[in-house]
NUDO-727289 format. One record per residue: residue number from 1; y, z, x of N, C-alpha, C, O in turn. Coordinates in Angstrom, 1 decimal, padded with zeros to 4 digits. Last residue first. Layout:
N
     k      nc2      nc3      nc1     cac2     cac3     cac1      cc2      cc3      cc1      oc2      oc3      oc1
   NUM        Y        Z        X        Y        Z        X        Y        Z        X        Y        Z        X
...
//
This chain:
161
     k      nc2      nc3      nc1     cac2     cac3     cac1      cc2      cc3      cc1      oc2      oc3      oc1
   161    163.0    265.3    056.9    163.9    266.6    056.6    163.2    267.5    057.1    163.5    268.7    057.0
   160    161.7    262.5    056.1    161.9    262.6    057.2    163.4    264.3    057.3    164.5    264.1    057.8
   159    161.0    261.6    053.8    159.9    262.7    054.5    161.0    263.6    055.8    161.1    264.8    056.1
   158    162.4    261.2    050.7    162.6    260.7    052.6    162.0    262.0    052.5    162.1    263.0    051.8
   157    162.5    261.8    048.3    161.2    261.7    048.8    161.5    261.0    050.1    160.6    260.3    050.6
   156    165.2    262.2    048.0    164.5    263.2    047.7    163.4    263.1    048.7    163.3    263.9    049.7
   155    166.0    259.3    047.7    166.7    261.0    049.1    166.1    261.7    049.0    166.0    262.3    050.1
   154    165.3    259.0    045.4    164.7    258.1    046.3    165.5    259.1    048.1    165.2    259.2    049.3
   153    166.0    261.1    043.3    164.7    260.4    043.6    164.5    259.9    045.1    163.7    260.4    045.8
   152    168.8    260.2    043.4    168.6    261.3    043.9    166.5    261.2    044.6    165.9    261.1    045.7
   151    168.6    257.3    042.3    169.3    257.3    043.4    168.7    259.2    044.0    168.3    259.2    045.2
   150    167.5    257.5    039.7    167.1    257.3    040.9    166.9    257.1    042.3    166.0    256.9    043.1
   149    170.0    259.8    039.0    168.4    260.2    038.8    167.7    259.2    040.1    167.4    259.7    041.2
   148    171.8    258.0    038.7    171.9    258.7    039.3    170.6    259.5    039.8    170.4    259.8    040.9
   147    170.8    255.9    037.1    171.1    255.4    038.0    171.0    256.8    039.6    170.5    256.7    040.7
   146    170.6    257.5    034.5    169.7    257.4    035.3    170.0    256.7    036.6    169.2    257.0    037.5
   145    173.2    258.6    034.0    172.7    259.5    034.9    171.0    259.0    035.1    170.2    259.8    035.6
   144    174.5    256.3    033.5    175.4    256.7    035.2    173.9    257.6    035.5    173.3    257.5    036.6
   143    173.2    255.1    031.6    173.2    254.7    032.4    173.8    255.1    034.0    173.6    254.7    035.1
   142    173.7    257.0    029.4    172.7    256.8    030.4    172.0    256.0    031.7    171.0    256.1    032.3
   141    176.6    256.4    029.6    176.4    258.2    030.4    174.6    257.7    030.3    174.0    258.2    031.3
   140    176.0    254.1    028.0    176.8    254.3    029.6    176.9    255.2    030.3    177.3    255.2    031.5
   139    175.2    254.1    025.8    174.3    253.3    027.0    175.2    254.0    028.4    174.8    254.4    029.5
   138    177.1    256.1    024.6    175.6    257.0    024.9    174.5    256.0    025.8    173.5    256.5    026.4
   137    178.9    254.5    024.2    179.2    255.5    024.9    177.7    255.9    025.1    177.4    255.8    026.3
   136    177.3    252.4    022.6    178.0    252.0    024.2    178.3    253.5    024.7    177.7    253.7    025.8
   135    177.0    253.8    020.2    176.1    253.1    021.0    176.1    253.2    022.4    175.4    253.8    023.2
   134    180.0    254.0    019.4    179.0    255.1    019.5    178.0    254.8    020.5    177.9    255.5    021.6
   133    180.3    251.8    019.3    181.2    252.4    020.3    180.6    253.4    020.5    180.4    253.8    021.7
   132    178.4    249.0    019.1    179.1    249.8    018.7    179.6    250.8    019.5    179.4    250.5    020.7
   131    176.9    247.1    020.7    177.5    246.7    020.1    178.3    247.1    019.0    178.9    246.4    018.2
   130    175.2    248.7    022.5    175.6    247.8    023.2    177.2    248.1    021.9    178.1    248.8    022.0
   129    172.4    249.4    021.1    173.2    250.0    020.7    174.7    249.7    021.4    175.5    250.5    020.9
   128    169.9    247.4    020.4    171.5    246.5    020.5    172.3    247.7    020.3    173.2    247.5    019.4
   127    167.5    248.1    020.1    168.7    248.2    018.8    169.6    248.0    019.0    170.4    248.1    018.2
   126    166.5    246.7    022.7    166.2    246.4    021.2    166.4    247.2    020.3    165.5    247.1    019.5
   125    168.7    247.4    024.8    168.2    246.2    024.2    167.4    245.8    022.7    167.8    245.0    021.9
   124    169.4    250.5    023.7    170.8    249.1    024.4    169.5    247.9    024.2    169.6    247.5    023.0
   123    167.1    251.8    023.4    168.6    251.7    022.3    169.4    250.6    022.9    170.0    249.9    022.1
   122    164.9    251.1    025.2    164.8    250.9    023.3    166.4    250.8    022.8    166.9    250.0    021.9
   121    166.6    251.1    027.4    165.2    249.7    027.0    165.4    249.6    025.5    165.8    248.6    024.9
   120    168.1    252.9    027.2    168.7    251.8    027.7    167.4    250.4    027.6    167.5    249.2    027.7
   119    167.0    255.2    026.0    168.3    254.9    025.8    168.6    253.2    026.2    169.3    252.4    025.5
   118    164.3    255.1    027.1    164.8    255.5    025.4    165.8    255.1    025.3    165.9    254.3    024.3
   117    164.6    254.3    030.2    163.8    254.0    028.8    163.6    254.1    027.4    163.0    253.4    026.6
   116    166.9    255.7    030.5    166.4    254.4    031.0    165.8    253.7    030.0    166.2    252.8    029.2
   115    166.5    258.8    029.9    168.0    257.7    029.8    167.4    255.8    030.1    168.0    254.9    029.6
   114    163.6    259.1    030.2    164.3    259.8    029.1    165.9    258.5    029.3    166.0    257.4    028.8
   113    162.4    257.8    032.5    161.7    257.6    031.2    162.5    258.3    029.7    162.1    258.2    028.6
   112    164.4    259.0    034.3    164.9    257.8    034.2    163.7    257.2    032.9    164.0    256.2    032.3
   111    163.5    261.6    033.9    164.8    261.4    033.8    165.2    259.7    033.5    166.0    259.3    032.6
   110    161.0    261.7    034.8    161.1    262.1    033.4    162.6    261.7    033.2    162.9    261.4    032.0
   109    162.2    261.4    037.9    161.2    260.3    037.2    161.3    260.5    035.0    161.5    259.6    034.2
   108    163.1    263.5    038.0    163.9    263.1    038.2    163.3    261.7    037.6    164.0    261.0    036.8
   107    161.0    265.1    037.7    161.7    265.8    036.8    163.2    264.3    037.0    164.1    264.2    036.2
   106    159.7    264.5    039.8    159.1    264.5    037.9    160.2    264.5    037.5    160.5    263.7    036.6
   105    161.0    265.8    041.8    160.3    264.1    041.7    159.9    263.6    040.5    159.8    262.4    040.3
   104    160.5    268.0    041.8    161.9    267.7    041.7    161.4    266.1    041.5    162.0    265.4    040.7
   103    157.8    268.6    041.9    158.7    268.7    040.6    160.2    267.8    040.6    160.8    267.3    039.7
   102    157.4    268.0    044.8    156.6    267.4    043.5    157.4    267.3    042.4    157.8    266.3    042.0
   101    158.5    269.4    047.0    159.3    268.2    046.1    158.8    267.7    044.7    159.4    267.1    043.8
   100    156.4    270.5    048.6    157.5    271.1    047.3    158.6    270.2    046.7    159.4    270.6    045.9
    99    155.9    268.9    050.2    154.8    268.7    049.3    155.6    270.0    048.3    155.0    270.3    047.3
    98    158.1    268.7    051.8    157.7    267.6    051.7    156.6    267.8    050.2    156.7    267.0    049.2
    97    157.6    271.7    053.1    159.2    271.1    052.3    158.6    269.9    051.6    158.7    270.1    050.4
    96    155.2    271.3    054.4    155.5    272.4    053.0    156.8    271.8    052.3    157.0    271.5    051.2
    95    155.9    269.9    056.3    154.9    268.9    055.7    155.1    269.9    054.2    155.2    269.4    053.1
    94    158.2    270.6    058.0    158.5    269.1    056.8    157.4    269.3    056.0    157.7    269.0    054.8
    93    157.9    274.2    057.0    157.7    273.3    058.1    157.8    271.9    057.1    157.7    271.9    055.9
    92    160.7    276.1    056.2    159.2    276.3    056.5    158.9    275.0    057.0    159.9    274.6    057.6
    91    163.4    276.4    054.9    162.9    276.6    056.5    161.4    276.9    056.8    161.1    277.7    057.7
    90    162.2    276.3    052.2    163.5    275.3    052.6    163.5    275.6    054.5    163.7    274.6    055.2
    89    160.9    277.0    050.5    160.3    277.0    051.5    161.1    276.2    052.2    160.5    275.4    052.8
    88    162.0    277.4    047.8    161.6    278.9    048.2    160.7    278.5    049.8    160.0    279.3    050.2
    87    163.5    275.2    047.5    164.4    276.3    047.8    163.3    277.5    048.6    163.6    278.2    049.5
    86    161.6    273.9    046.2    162.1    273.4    047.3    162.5    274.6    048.0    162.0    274.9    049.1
    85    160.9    275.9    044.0    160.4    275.3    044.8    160.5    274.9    046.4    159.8    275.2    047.4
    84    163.7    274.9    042.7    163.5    276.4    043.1    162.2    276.4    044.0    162.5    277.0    045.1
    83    164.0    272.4    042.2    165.0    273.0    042.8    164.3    274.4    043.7    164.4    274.8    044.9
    82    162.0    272.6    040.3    161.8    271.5    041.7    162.8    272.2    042.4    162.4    272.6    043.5
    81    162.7    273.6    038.2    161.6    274.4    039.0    161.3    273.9    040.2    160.7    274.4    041.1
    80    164.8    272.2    037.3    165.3    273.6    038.1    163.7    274.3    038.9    163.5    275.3    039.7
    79    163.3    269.9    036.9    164.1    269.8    037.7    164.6    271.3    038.4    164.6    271.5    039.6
    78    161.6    270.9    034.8    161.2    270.1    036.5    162.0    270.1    037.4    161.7    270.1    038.6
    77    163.4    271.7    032.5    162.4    272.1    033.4    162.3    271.9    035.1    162.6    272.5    036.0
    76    165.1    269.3    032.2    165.6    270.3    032.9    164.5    271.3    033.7    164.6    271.7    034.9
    75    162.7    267.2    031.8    163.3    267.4    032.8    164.2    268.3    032.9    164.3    268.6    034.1
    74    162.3    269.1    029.1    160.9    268.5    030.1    161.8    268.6    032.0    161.6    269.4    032.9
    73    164.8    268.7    028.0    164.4    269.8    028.0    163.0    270.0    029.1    162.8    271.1    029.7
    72    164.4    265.9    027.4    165.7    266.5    028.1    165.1    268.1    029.0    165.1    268.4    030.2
    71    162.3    265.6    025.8    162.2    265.0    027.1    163.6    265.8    028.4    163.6    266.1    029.6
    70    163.3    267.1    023.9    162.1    267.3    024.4    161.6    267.0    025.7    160.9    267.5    026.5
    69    165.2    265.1    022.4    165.7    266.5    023.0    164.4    267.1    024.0    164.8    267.7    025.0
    68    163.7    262.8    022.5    164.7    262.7    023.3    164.9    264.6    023.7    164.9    265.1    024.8
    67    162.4    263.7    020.0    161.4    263.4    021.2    162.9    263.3    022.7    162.7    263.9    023.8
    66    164.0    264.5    018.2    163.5    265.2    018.8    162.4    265.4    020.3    161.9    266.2    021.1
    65    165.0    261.6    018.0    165.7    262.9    018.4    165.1    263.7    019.2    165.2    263.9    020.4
    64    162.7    260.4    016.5    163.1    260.0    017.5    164.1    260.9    018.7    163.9    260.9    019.9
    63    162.4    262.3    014.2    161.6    262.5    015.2    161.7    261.8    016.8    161.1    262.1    017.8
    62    164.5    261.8    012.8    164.5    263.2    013.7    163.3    263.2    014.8    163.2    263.8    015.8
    61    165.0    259.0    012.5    164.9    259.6    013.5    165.1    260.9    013.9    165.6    261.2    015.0
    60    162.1    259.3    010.9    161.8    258.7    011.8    162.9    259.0    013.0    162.5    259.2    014.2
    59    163.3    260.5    008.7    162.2    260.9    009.4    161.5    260.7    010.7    160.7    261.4    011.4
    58    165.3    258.9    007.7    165.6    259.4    008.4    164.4    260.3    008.8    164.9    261.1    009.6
    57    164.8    254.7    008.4    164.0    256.4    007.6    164.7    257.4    008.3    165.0    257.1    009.5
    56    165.6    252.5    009.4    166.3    253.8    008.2    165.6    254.8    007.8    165.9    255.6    006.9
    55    165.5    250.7    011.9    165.3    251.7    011.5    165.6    252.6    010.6    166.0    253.7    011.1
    54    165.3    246.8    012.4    166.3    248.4    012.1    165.2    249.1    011.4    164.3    248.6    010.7
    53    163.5    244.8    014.0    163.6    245.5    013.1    164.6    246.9    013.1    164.4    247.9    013.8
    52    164.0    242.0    015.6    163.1    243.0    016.0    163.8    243.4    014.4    164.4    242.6    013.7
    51    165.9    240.2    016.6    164.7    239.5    016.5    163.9    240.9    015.9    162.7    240.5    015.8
    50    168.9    240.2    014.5    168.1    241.1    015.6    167.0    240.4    015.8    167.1    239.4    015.0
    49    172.0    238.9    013.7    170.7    239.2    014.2    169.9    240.1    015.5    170.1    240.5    016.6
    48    174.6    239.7    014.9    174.5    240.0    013.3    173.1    240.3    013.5    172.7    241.4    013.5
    47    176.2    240.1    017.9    175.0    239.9    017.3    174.5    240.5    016.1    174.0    241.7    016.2
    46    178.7    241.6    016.5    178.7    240.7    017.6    177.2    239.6    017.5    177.3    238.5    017.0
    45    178.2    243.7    014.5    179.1    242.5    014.2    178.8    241.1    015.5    178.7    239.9    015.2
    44    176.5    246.0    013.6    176.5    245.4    014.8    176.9    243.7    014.0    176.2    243.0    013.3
    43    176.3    248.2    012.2    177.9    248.1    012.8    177.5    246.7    013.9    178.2    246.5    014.9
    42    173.5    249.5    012.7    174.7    249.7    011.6    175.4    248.8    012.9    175.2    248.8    014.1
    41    170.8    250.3    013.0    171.7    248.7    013.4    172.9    248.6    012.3    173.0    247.9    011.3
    40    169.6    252.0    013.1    169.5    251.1    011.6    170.4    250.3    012.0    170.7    249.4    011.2
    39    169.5    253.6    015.4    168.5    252.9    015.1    168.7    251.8    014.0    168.0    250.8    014.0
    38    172.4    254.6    015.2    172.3    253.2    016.4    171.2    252.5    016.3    171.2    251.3    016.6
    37    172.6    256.0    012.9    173.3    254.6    013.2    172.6    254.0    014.1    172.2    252.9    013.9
    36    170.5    257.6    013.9    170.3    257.2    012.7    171.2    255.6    012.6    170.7    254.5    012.4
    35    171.8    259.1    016.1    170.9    258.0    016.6    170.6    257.0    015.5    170.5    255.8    015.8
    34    174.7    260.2    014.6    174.3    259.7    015.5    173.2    258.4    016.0    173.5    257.2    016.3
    33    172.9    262.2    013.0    173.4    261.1    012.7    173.7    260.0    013.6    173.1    258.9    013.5
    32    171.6    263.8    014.9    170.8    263.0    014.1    171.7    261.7    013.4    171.3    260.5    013.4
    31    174.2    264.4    015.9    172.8    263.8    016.8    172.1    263.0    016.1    171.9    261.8    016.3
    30    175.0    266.1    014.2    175.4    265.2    014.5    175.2    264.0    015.8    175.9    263.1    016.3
    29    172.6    268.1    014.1    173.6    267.1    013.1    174.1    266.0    013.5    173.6    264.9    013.1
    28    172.9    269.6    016.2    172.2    268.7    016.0    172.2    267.7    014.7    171.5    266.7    014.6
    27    174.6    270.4    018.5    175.3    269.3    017.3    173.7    268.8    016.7    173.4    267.6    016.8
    26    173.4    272.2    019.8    174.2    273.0    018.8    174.9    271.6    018.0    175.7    271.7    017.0
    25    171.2    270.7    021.2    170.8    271.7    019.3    172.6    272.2    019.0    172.9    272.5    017.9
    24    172.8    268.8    022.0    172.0    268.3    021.1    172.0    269.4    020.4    172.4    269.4    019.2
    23    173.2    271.0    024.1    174.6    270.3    023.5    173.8    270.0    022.3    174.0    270.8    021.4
    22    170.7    271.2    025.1    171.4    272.4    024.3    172.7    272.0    023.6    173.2    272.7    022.7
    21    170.4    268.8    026.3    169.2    269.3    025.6    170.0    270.5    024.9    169.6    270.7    023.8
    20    172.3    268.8    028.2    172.3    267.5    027.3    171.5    268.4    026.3    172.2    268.7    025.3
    19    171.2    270.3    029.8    172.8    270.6    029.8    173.1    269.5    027.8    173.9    269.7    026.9
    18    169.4    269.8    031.1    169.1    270.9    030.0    170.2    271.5    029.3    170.3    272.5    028.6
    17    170.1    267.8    032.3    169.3    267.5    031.2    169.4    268.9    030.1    169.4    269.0    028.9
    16    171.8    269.2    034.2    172.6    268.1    033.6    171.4    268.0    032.2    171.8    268.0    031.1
    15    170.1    271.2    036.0    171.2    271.1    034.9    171.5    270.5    033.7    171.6    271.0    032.6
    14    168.1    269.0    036.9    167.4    269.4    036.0    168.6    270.4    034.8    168.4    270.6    033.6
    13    170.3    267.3    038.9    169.5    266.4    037.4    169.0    267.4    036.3    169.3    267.2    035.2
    12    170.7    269.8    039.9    172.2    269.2    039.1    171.0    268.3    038.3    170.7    268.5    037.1
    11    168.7    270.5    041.7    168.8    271.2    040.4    170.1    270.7    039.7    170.6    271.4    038.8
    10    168.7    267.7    043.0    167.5    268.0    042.1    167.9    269.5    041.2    167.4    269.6    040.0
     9    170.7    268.6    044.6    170.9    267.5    043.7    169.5    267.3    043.0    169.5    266.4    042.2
     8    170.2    271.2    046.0    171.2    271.1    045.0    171.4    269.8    044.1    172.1    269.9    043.1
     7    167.5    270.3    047.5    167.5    271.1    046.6    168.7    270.9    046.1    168.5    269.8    045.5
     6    169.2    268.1    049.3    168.0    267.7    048.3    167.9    268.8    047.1    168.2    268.4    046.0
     5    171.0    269.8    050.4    171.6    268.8    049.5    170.2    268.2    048.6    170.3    267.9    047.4
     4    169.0    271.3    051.6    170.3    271.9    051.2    170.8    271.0    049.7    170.8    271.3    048.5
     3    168.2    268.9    053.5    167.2    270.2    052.8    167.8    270.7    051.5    167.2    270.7    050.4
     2    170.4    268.4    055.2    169.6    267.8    054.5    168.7    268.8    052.8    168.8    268.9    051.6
     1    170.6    270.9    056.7    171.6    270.5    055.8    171.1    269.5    054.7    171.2    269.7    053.5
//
Protein backbone atom coordinates (compact mmCIF):
# COMPACT_ATOMS: atom_id res chain seq x y z
CA UNK A 1 0.00 0.00 0.00
CA UNK A 2 2.79 2.09 0.82
CA UNK A 3 4.33 1.67 -2.64
CA UNK A 4 0.82 2.65 -4.14
CA UNK A 5 0.62 5.96 -2.44
CA UNK A 6 4.44 6.83 -3.26
CA UNK A 7 3.79 6.22 -6.94
CA UNK A 8 0.32 8.21 -6.94
CA UNK A 9 1.88 11.27 -5.09
CA UNK A 10 4.88 11.50 -7.29
CA UNK A 11 2.63 11.40 -10.44
CA UNK A 12 0.13 14.21 -8.76
CA UNK A 13 3.64 16.61 -8.31
CA UNK A 14 4.59 15.61 -11.96
CA UNK A 15 0.54 16.36 -12.98
CA UNK A 16 0.20 19.40 -11.10
CA UNK A 17 3.52 20.94 -12.92
CA UNK A 18 2.65 19.98 -16.24
CA UNK A 19 -0.80 21.02 -15.21
CA UNK A 20 0.78 24.70 -14.49
CA UNK A 21 3.11 24.43 -17.69
CA UNK A 22 0.03 24.22 -20.18
CA UNK A 23 -2.25 26.66 -18.32
CA UNK A 24 0.82 29.14 -18.85
CA UNK A 25 0.97 28.45 -22.78
CA UNK A 26 -2.73 28.84 -23.16
CA UNK A 27 -2.55 32.35 -21.06
CA UNK A 28 0.58 33.09 -22.11
CA UNK A 29 -0.13 36.58 -22.26
CA UNK A 30 -1.21 36.92 -19.58
CA UNK A 31 1.67 35.27 -17.75
CA UNK A 32 3.89 37.55 -19.26
CA UNK A 33 1.99 40.20 -17.97
CA UNK A 34 1.57 38.95 -15.00
CA UNK A 35 5.38 38.36 -13.94
CA UNK A 36 6.20 41.78 -15.86
CA UNK A 37 4.23 43.47 -12.76
CA UNK A 38 5.58 41.43 -10.05
CA UNK A 39 9.29 41.85 -11.57
CA UNK A 40 8.97 45.88 -12.00
CA UNK A 41 7.66 46.23 -8.51
CA UNK A 42 4.55 47.76 -9.62
CA UNK A 43 2.08 48.31 -6.85
CA UNK A 44 4.24 47.90 -4.03
CA UNK A 45 2.70 50.63 -1.45
CA UNK A 46 3.58 48.78 1.83
CA UNK A 47 7.38 48.74 1.31
CA UNK A 48 7.89 51.71 -1.25
CA UNK A 49 11.72 50.75 -1.07
CA UNK A 50 13.54 47.98 -2.33
CA UNK A 51 17.24 47.44 -1.50
CA UNK A 52 17.58 45.54 -4.88
CA UNK A 53 16.36 46.61 -8.33
CA UNK A 54 12.85 46.33 -10.47
CA UNK A 55 12.78 44.71 -13.61
CA UNK A 56 11.19 46.47 -16.89
CA UNK A 57 12.53 44.99 -19.89
CA UNK A 58 10.02 43.03 -21.25
CA UNK A 59 12.73 40.64 -22.67
CA UNK A 60 13.80 39.88 -19.66
CA UNK A 61 10.53 38.64 -18.50
CA UNK A 62 9.72 36.40 -21.27
CA UNK A 63 12.68 34.96 -20.56
CA UNK A 64 12.07 34.88 -16.89
CA UNK A 65 8.64 33.05 -17.94
CA UNK A 66 9.97 30.95 -20.01
CA UNK A 67 12.50 29.68 -17.74
CA UNK A 68 9.51 29.04 -15.17
CA UNK A 69 7.39 27.36 -17.96
CA UNK A 70 10.45 25.04 -18.64
CA UNK A 71 11.15 24.16 -15.23
CA UNK A 72 7.31 23.26 -14.89
CA UNK A 73 7.41 21.24 -17.85
CA UNK A 74 11.17 19.55 -16.51
CA UNK A 75 9.17 18.49 -13.37
CA UNK A 76 6.09 17.28 -14.96
CA UNK A 77 8.55 15.14 -16.86
CA UNK A 78 10.24 13.57 -13.85
CA UNK A 79 7.57 13.35 -12.12
CA UNK A 80 5.19 11.16 -14.41
CA UNK A 81 8.47 9.24 -15.53
CA UNK A 82 9.18 8.69 -11.66
CA UNK A 83 5.58 7.65 -11.25
CA UNK A 84 5.91 5.28 -14.08
CA UNK A 85 9.19 3.83 -12.99
CA UNK A 86 8.15 3.27 -9.67
CA UNK A 87 4.97 1.67 -11.00
CA UNK A 88 6.85 -0.67 -13.43
CA UNK A 89 8.64 -2.56 -10.35
CA UNK A 90 6.13 -1.83 -7.58
CA UNK A 91 6.19 -5.75 -6.41
CA UNK A 92 9.77 -6.36 -7.16
CA UNK A 93 12.18 -6.27 -4.29
CA UNK A 94 12.86 -2.81 -1.66
CA UNK A 95 16.31 -2.48 -3.05
CA UNK A 96 14.66 -2.20 -7.20
CA UNK A 97 11.59 -0.11 -5.70
CA UNK A 98 14.18 2.03 -3.72
CA UNK A 99 16.52 2.74 -6.76
CA UNK A 100 13.21 3.56 -9.08
CA UNK A 101 12.56 6.48 -7.10
CA UNK A 102 15.39 8.48 -8.78
CA UNK A 103 13.00 10.49 -10.94
CA UNK A 104 10.27 10.88 -8.66
CA UNK A 105 12.98 12.51 -6.39
CA UNK A 106 14.05 15.14 -9.24
CA UNK A 107 11.14 15.83 -10.19
CA UNK A 108 9.95 16.69 -6.76
CA UNK A 109 13.47 18.40 -5.93
CA UNK A 110 13.03 20.50 -9.55
CA UNK A 111 9.74 21.32 -7.87
CA UNK A 112 10.87 23.06 -4.86
CA UNK A 113 13.95 24.92 -7.31
CA UNK A 114 10.80 25.90 -9.52
CA UNK A 115 8.05 27.31 -6.59
CA UNK A 116 10.52 27.79 -3.77
CA UNK A 117 13.21 29.23 -5.46
CA UNK A 118 11.75 31.42 -8.39
CA UNK A 119 8.66 32.12 -6.73
CA UNK A 120 9.25 32.41 -3.17
CA UNK A 121 13.26 33.43 -2.91
CA UNK A 122 13.38 35.65 -6.15
CA UNK A 123 9.53 36.71 -6.36
CA UNK A 124 8.26 37.03 -2.55
CA UNK A 125 11.66 38.25 -1.16
CA UNK A 126 13.52 40.10 -3.53
CA UNK A 127 10.62 41.56 -5.72
CA UNK A 128 8.49 41.70 -2.74
CA UNK A 129 5.70 40.01 -4.79
CA UNK A 130 4.13 39.67 -1.07
CA UNK A 131 2.79 43.16 -1.60
CA UNK A 132 0.28 42.92 -4.40
CA UNK A 133 -2.56 40.61 -4.86
CA UNK A 134 -1.44 39.30 -7.94
CA UNK A 135 2.00 38.59 -6.34
CA UNK A 136 0.48 37.04 -3.01
CA UNK A 137 -1.85 34.76 -4.99
CA UNK A 138 1.11 33.15 -7.00
CA UNK A 139 3.54 33.26 -3.27
CA UNK A 140 0.77 31.16 -1.85
CA UNK A 141 -0.11 28.23 -4.46
CA UNK A 142 3.83 28.28 -4.40
CA UNK A 143 4.01 27.91 -1.44
CA UNK A 144 1.28 25.00 -0.74
CA UNK A 145 2.85 23.13 -3.73
CA UNK A 146 6.37 23.33 -2.66
CA UNK A 147 5.67 22.60 0.82
CA UNK A 148 3.81 19.90 -0.72
CA UNK A 149 6.67 18.69 -3.09
CA UNK A 150 8.80 18.41 0.11
CA UNK A 151 6.69 16.84 2.18
CA UNK A 152 6.07 14.00 -0.80
CA UNK A 153 10.01 13.93 -1.30
CA UNK A 154 10.75 13.04 2.06
CA UNK A 155 7.84 9.62 2.02
CA UNK A 156 9.27 9.09 -0.99
CA UNK A 157 12.79 8.34 -0.09
CA UNK A 158 11.70 6.16 3.27
CA UNK A 159 13.66 2.97 2.15
CA UNK A 160 11.74 1.27 4.36
CA UNK A 161 8.54 -0.14 1.49
Amino acid sequence: MLRVLKIILVLFIGLHALIYALQNLANLEPAHAALGYVLSNQGHEVYPNSMFFAVTNPLFHWCALWLVILGEFAVGYFGIKGAWDMFAVRNDTAERFHSAKTNGVIAAALALLVWFGFFMTFGAAFFQMWQTEVGSGSMEGAFMYSMASAITMIFVCVTND
